[in-house]
C-alpha beads as a LAMMPS data file, in Angstrom:
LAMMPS data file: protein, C-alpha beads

253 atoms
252 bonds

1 atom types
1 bond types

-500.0 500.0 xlo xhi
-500.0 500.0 ylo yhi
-500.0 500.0 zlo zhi

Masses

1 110.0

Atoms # bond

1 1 1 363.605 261.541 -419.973
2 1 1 360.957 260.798 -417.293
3 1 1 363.511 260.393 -414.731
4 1 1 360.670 259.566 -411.379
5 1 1 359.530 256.539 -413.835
6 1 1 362.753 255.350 -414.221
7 1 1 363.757 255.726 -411.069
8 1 1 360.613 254.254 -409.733
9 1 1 360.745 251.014 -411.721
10 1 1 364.653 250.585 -410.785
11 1 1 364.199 251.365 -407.099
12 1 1 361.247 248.807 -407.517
13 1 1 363.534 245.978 -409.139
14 1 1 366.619 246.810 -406.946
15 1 1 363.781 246.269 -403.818
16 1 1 362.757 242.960 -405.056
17 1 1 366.407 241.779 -404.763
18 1 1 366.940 243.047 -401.438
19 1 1 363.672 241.011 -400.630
20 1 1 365.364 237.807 -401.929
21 1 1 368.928 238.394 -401.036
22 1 1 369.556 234.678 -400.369
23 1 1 368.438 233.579 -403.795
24 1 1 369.920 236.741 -405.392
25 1 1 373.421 237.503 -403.741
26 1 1 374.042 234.465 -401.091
27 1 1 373.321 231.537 -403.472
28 1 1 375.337 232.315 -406.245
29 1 1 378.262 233.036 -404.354
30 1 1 377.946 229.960 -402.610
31 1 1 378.432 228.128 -405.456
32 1 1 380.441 229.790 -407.278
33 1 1 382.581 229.594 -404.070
34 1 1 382.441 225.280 -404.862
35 1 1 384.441 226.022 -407.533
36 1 1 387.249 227.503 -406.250
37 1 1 387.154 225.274 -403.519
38 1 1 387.683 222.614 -405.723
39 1 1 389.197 223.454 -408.543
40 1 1 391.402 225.951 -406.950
41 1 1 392.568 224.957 -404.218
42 1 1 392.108 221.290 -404.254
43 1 1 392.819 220.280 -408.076
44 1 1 394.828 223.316 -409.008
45 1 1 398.130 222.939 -407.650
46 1 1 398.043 219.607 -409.192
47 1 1 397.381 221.465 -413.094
48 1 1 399.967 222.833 -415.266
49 1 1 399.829 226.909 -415.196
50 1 1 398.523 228.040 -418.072
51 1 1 400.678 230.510 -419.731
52 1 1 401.887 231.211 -416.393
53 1 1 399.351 231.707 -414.610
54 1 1 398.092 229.305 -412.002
55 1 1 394.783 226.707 -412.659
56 1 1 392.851 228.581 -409.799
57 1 1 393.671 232.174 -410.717
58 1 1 392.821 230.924 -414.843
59 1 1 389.530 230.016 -413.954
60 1 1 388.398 232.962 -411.923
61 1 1 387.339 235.484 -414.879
62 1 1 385.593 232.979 -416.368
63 1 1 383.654 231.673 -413.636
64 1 1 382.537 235.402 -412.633
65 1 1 381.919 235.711 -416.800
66 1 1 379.446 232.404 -415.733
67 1 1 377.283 233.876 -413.479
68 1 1 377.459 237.246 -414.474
69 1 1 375.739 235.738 -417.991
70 1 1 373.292 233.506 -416.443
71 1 1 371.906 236.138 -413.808
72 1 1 372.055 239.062 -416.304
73 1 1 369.928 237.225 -418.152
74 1 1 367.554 235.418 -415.475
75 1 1 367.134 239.037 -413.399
76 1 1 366.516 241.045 -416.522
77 1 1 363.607 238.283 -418.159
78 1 1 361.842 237.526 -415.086
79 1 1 361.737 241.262 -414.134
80 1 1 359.930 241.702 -417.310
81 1 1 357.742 238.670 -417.898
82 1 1 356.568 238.671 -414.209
83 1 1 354.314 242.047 -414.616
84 1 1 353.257 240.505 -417.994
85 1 1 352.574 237.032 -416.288
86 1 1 350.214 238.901 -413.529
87 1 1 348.913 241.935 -416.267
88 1 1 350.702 244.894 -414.190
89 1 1 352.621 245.741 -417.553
90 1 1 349.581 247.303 -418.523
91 1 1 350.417 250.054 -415.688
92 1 1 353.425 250.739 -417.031
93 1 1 352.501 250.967 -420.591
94 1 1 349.583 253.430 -419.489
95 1 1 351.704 255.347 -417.934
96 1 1 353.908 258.321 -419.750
97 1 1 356.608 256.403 -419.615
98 1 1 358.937 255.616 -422.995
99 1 1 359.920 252.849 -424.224
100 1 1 363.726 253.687 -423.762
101 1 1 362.775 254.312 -419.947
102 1 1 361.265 251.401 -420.017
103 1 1 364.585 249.680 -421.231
104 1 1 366.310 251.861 -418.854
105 1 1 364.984 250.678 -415.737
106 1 1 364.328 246.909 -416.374
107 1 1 367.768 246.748 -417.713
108 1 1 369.485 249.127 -415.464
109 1 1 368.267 247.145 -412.889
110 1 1 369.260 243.828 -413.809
111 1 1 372.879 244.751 -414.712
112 1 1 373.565 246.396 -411.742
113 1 1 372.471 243.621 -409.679
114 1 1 374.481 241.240 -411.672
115 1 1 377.817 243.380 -411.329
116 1 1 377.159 243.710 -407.646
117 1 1 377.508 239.598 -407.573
118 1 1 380.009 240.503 -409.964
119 1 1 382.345 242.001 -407.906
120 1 1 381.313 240.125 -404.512
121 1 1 382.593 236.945 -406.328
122 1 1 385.742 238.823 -407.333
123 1 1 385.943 239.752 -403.694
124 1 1 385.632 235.963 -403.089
125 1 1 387.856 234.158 -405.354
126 1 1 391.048 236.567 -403.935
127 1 1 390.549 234.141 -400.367
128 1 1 391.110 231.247 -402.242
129 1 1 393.305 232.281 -405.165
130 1 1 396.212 234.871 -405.931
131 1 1 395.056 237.072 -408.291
132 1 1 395.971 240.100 -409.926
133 1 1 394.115 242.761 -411.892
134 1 1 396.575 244.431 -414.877
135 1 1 393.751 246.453 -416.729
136 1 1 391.547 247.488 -413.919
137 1 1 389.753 250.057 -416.002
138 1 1 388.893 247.552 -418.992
139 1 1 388.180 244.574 -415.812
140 1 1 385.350 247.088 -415.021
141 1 1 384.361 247.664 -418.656
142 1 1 384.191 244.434 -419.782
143 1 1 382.157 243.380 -416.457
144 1 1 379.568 246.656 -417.229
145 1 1 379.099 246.078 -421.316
146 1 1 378.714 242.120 -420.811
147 1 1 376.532 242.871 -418.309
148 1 1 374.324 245.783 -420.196
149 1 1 374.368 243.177 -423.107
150 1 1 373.377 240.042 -421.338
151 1 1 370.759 242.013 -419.277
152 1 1 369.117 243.380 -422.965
153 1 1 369.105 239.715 -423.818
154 1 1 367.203 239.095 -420.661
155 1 1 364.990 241.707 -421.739
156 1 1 363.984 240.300 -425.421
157 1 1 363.590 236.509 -423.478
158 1 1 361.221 237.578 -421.124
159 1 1 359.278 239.430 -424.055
160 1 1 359.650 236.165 -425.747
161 1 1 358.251 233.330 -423.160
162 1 1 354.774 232.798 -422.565
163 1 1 355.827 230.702 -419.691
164 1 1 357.836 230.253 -417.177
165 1 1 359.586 227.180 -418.799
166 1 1 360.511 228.956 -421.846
167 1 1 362.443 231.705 -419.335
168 1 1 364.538 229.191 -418.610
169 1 1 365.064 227.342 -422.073
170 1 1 367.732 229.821 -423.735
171 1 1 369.707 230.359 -420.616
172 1 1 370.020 226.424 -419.474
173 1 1 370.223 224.754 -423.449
174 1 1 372.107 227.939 -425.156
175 1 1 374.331 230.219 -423.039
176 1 1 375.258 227.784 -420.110
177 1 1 376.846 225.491 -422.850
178 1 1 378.128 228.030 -425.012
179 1 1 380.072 229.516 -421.510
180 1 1 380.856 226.002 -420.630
181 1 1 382.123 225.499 -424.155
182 1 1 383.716 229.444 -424.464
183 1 1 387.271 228.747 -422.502
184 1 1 385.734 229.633 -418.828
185 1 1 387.663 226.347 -417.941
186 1 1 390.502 226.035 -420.009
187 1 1 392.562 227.816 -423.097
188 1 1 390.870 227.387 -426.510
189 1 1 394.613 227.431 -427.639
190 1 1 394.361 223.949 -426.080
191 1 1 391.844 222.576 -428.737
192 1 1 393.109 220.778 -431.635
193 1 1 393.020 223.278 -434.873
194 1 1 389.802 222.053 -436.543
195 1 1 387.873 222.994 -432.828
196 1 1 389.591 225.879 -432.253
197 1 1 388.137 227.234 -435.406
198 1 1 384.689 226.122 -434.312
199 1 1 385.004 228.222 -430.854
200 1 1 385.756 230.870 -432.734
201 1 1 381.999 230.643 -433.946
202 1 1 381.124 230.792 -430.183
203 1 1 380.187 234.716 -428.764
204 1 1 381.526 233.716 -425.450
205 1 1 385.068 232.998 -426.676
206 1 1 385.451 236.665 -426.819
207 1 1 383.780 237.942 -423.774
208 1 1 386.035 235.674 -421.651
209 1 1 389.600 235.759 -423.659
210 1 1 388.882 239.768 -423.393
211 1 1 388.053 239.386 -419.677
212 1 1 390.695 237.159 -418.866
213 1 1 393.172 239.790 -420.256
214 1 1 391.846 242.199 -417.943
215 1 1 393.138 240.389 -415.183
216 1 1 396.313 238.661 -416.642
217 1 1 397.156 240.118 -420.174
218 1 1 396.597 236.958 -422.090
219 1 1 394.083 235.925 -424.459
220 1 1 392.844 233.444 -426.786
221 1 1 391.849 236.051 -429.275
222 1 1 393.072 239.971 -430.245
223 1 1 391.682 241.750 -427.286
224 1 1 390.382 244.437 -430.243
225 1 1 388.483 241.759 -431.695
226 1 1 386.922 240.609 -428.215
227 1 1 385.756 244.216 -427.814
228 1 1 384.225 244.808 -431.176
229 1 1 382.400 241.545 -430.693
230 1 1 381.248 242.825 -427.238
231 1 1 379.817 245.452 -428.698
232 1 1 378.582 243.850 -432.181
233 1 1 376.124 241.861 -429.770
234 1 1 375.582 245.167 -427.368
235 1 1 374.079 246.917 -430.717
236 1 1 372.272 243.791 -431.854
237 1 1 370.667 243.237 -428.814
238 1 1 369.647 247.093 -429.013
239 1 1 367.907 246.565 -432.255
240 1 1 366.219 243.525 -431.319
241 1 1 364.262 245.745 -428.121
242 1 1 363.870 248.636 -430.469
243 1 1 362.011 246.349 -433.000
244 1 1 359.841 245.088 -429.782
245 1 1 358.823 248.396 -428.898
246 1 1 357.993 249.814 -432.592
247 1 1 355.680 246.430 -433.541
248 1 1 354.456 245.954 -429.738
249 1 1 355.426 242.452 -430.132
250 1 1 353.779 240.699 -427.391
251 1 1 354.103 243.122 -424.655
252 1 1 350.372 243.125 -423.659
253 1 1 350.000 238.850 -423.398

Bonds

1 1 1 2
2 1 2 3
3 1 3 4
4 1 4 5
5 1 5 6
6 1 6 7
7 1 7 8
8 1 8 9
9 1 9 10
10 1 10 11
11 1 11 12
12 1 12 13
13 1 13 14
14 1 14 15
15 1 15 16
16 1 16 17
17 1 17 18
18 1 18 19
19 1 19 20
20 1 20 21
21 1 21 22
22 1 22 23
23 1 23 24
24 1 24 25
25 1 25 26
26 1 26 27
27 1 27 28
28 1 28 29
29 1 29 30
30 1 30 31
31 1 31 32
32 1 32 33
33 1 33 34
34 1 34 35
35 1 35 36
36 1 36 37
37 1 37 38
38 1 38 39
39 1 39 40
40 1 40 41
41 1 41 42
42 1 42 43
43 1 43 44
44 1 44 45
45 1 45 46
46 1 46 47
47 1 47 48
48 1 48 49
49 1 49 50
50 1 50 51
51 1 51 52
52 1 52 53
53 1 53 54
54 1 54 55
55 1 55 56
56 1 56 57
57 1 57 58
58 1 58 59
59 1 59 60
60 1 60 61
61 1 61 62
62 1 62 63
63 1 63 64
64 1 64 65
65 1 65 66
66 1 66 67
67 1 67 68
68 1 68 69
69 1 69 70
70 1 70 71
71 1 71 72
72 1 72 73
73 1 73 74
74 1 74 75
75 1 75 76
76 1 76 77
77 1 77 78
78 1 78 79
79 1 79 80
80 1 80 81
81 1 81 82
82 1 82 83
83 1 83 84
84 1 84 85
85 1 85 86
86 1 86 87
87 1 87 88
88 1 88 89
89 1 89 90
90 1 90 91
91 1 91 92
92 1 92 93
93 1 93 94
94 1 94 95
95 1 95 96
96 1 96 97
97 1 97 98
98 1 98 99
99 1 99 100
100 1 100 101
101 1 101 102
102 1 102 103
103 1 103 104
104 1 104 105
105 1 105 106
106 1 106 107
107 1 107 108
108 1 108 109
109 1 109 110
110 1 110 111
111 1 111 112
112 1 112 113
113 1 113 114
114 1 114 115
115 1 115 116
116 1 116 117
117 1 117 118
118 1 118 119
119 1 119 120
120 1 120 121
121 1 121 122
122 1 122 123
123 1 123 124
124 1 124 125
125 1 125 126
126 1 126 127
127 1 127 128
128 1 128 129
129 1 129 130
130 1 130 131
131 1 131 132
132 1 132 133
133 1 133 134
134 1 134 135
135 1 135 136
136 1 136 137
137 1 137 138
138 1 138 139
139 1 139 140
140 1 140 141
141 1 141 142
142 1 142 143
143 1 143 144
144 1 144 145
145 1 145 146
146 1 146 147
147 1 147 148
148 1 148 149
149 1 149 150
150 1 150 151
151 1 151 152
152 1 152 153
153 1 153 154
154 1 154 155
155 1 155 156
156 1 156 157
157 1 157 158
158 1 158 159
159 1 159 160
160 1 160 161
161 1 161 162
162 1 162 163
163 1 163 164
164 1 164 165
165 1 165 166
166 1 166 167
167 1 167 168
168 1 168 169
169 1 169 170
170 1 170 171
171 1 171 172
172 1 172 173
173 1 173 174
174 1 174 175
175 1 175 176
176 1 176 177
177 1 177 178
178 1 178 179
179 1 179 180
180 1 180 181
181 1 181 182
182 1 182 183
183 1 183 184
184 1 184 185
185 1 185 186
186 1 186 187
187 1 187 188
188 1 188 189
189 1 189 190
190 1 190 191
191 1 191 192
192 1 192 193
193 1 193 194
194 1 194 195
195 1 195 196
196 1 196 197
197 1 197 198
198 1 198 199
199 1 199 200
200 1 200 201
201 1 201 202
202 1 202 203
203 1 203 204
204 1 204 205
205 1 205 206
206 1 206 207
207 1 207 208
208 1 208 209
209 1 209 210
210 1 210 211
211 1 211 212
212 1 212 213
213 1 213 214
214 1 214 215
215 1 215 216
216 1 216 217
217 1 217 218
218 1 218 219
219 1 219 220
220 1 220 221
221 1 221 222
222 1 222 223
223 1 223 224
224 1 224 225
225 1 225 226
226 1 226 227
227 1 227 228
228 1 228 229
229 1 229 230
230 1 230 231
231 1 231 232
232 1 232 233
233 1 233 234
234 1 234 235
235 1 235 236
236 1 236 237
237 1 237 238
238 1 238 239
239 1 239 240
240 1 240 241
241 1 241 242
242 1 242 243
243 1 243 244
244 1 244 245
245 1 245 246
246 1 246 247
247 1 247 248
248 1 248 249
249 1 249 250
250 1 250 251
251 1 251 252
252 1 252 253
């Protein structure tokens, strides 16, 4: 492995954030903050615990799992599409770099910026909420292989759009529902049966039950089953950017 490409591209990407740490790091927090403002503290001592564990504290995996999706995706699409968008891909495909470098860098990049925020949010919520961690090691797994994943997503998106409004169609009309709809703000346990079933259809389900139980040991779903979904989509998402690279599939326009 070329390891002065990758680490050129990645320093490269990492730079870029530090050049727009208010829109990268500041932002999201702030926002993310909102929420457990108000939900937390304001409207959750007025909530039932759920399955003992306080409204605030409930919603704090799933509100990182939030923003962790959307800016996996968004840092990991726009790092790609922008060099295609102005033609300096073509620098990068002339040079002997790989295609798994390639990967490795964008990717790399935009999942370690995403569990940076991550963790800063984590950092966060515990001045507005108690909260506990009871699996720290699988809190930190589930945080790096839904990042990876989301960030390989990113990847394939910003392959995909020929435009900037297309980089922003999948994450705003597919994954913000789907997280909005995947028990970030309440237990799918809640649902009547014949709903419950349908959530099951929903990827996110198990990326926050399995998160969630990271922090409190409870889950909507078999934490086995949240992982091997986890990394069902990890391996799809690897095929997908392997097929990109093998057919070239618009990389050059």
């Amino acid at each position: 492995m070329n390891l002065h490409a990758v680490s050129a591209i990645y320093c490269f990407e990492m730079a870029r954030a530090g050049r727009t740490l208010l829109q990268s790091i500041v932002s999201p927090v702030i926002s993310t903050s909102l929420y457990f403002v108000v939900f937390g503290a304001a409207i959750g001592p007025r909530m039932a615990e759920i399955d003992g564990v306080s409204y605030g504290a409930f919603l704090v995996p799933g509100l990182i799992m939030l923003t962790l999706l959307t800016h996996s995706i968004s840092n990991a699409s726009f790092g790609i599409y922008f060099p295609r968008f102005v033609g300096t891909i073509y620098e990068v495909l002339s040079a002997p770099v790989s295609p798994m470098e390639i990967v490795v860098s964008y990717v790399g990049a935009a999942a370690t910026k995403s569990i940076i925020l991550g963790l800063i949010i984590l950092a966060t919520a515990a001045l507005f909420v108690p909260l506990r961690v009871e699996h720290p090691f699988w809190m930190l797994a589930f945080l790096v292989l839904t990042a990876v994943t989301f960030s390989l997503l990113g990847f394939v998106i910003g392959i995909w759009a020929d435009n900037f409004e297309k980089l922003q169609l999948v994450p705003l009309l597919v994954v913000t529902p789907l997280t909005f709809l995947g028990g970030s703000f309440y237990s799918i346990d809640m649902l009547p049966p014949f709903w419950r079933a349908v959530s099951l259809f929903n990827p996110v389900v198990y990326l926050v039950s399995g998160f969630r139980w990271s922090f409190y040991g409870i889950s909507d779903v078999n934490i086995t089953v949240s992982v091997a979904m986890t990394l069902a989509f990890l391996v799809l998402c690897l095929a997908v950017v392997s097929w990109i690279f093998r057919t070239g599939y618009r990389l050059k326009t």
